[in-house]
N, C-alpha and C positions, 0 to 999 in steps of 0.2 A: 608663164609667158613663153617660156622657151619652146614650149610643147607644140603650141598654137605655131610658132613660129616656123619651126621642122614641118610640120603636119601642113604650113601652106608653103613648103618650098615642095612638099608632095606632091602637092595641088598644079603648082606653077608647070610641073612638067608634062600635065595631062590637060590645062587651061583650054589649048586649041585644037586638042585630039579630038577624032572620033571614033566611040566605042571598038573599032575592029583597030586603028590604028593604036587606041592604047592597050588593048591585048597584044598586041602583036611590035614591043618595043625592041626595037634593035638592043643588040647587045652591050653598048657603051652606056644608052639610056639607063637600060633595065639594071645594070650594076649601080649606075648613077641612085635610081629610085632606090633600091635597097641599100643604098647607104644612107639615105633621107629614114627612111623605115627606122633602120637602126639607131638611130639618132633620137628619134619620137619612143621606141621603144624602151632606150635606156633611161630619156627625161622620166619616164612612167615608169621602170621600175624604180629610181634612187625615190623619186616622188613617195610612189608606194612603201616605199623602204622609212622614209624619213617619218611618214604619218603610221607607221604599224598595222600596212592594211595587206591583205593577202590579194594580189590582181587576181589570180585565179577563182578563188572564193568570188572577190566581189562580180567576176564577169558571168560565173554560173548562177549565182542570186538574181544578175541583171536579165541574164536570159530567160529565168524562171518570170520575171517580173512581167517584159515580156511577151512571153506564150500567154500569160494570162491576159492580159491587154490586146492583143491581136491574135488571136485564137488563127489557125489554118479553118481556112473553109474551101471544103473539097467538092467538085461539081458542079459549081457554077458555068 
């Protein structure tokens, strides 16, 4: 639950941006958002820690998963 919770206080700060103004976050924002980051990040590693999972493992599995499921298609 916490995870979800960090992950939309993410969210909250980009709710009424638009794509050029959330690239482009001033500097008290941008420290702001990455300390929401960090927060989500460490929920998910103690998480991963607590269930005996490797995030790195599971994220390269996920991405093999996938490439196969949505293949690049080039030249359209």
């Amino acid at each position: 639950m916490s995870v979800a919770i960090e992950a939309a206080e993410i969210m909250e700060r980009f709710q009424w941006l638009t794509p050029d103004e959330s690239a482009a976050l001033p500097e008290p924002q941008r420290a702001a958002v990455a300390h929401e980051i960090a927060d989500v990040l460490l929920y998910l590693v103690r998480l991963a820690d607590v269930l005996d999972i490797d995030p790195v493992q599971a994220a390269l599995y996920k991405m093999a998963i996938n490439a196969r499921k949505y293949p690049v298609v080039r030249g359209i």
